[in-house]
C-alpha positions in Angstrom: 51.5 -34.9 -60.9 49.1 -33.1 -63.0 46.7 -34.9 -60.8 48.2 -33.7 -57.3 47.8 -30.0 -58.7 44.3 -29.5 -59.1 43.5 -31.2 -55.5 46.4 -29.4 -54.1 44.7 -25.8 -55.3 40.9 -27.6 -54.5 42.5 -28.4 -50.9 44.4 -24.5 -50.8 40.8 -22.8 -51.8 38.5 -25.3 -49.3 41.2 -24.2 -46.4 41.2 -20.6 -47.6 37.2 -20.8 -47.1 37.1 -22.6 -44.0 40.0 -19.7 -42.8 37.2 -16.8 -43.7 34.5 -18.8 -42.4 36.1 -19.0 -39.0 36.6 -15.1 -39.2 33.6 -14.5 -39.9 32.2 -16.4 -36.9 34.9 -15.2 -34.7 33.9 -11.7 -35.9 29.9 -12.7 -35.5 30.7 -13.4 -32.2 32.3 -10.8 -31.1 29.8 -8.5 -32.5 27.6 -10.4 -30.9 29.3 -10.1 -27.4 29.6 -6.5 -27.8 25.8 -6.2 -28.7 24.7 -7.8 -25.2 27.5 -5.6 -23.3 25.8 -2.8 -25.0 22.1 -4.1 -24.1 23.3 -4.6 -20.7 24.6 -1.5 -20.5 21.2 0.1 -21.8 19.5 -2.1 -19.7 21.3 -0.9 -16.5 20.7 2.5 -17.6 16.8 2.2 -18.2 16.5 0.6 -14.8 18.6 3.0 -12.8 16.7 5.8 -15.0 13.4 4.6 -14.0 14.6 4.0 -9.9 15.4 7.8 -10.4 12.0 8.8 -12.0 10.6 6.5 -9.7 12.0 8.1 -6.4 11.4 11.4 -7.7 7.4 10.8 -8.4 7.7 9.7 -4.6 9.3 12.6 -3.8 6.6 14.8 -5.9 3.6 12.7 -4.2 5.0 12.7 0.0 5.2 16.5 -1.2 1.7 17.2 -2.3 0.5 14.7 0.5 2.0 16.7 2.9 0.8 19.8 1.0 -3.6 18.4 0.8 -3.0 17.0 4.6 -1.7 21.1 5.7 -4.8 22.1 4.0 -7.1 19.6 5.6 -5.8 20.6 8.9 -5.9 23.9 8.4 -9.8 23.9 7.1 -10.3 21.7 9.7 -9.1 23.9 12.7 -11.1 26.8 10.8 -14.4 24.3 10.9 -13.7 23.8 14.8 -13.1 27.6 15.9 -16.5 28.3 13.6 -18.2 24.9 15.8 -16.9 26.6 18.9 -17.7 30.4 18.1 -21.4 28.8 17.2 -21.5 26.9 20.3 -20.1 29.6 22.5 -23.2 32.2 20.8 -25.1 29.3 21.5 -24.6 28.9 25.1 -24.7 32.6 25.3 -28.5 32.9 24.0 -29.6 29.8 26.1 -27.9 31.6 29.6 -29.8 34.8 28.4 -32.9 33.2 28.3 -32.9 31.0 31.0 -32.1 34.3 33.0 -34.8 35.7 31.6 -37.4 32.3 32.8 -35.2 32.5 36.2 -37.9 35.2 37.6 -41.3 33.0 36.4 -39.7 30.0 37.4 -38.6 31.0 41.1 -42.4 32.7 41.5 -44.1 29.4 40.2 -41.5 27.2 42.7 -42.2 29.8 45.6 -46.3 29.2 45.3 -46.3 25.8 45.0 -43.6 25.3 48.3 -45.6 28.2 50.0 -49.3 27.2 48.9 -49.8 30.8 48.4 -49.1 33.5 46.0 -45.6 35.3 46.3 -45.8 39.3 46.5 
């Protein structure tokens, strides 16, 4: 029997180790579980965080697009009404002086349908 004693308290201690072992890894493991809840959860967070920066830099660029595309139009139809104005004064100077060749050119026609100078 003094034998059986010593193994009995080897056997008691090696099951008492393999019982915190166990609880350790249990406990690892649910450590662990809870870490990759929490990295999912960060993870979901990241992503919806950058889908909201992401939709908001859209946003902010559709904006200014809109904004640079006003001002493009708006120089634009300032370029056209100057185009026309020039073309208009234009048209005016050209009217004014073919009015004033109207007189020499009706003369110089006349004399050489006629054959003869016009009075």
């Amino acid at each position: 029997m003094v034998l059986y004693k010593p193994i009995r308290n080897i056997l008691q201690e090696r099951k008492q180790n393999i019982q915190n072992l166990e609880s350790t890894v249990e406990k690892c493991n649910a450590d662990a579980e809870a870490s990759e809840v929490s990295y999912n959860k960060g993870l979901d967070e990241a992503r919806q965080k950058g889908l909201e920066q992401k939709n908001a830099l859209i946003k902010e660029a559709e904006t200014h697009e809109r904004t640079l595309i006003s001002e493009l139009n708006q120089k634009a139809m300032k370029e056209m009404e100057q185009i026309k104005q020039r073309i208009q004064n234009d048209v005016g100077k050209a009217k004014m002086k073919l009015a004033e060749e109207i007189e020499p050119f009706a003369q110089a026609i006349g004399q050489k349908i006629l054959g003869r100078a016009l009075a």
